[in-house]
Steps between C-alpha positions, in 0.01 A plus 500: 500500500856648357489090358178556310621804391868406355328214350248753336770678374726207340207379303457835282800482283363134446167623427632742266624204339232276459286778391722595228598109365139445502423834261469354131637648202323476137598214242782568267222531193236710655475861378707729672344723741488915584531580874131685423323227358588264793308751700185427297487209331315364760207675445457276207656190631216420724191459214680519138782196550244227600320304258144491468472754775163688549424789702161560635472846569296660317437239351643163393775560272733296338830647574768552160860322538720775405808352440578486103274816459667770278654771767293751271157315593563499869604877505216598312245286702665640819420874366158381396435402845648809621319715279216333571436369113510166645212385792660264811546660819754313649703553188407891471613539887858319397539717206434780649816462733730433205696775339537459118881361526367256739205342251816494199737364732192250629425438152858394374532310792180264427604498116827334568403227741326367178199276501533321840 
């Protein structure tokens, strides 16, 4: 037992290691990042950086790349949804999380990726 256990403990610091050499950091040329906006770029990740994505709920939808899109146009839309100016659920429920620093830094974020 104190075998299994001194083994158990040797491995962490290796662990540790592995865990960290197999963490990647971005490419050279992609935009730089804010700590908040790797919080929640996710959010978007998942539906908006896939081409020819379509959601079905409420209905079929073909779901916008937003890469390239002017960092103005993807605030606004994001208030529209918040306000609720603009109709899809899924997208009113996100916005509705997001302060207003977060949609501009979400915006400029999208805008300088370019069209991808």
């Amino acid at each position: 037992m104190k075998l299994l256990l001194s083994l158990a403990l040797a491995a962490l610091p290796l662990a540790a290691t592995a865990q960290s050499a197999t963490q990647t950091t971005p490419p050279a040329t992609a935009p730089a990042k804010s700590d908040d906006v790797r919080n929640y770029i996710s959010m978007c990740t998942g539906c908006h950086t896939i081409p020819n994505y379509q959601a079905s709920f409420p209905r079929v939808y073909r779901v916008p790349m937003i890469s390239g899109q002017s960092a103005k146009y993807i605030e606004a839309a994001l208030q529209g949804y918040k306000k609720g100016e603009r109709s899809h659920p899924t997208m009113q429920a996100i916005a509705a999380q997001l302060t207003d620093k977060q949609m501009a830094d979400l915006g400029a974020y999208y805008a300088a990726l370019g069209n991808k």
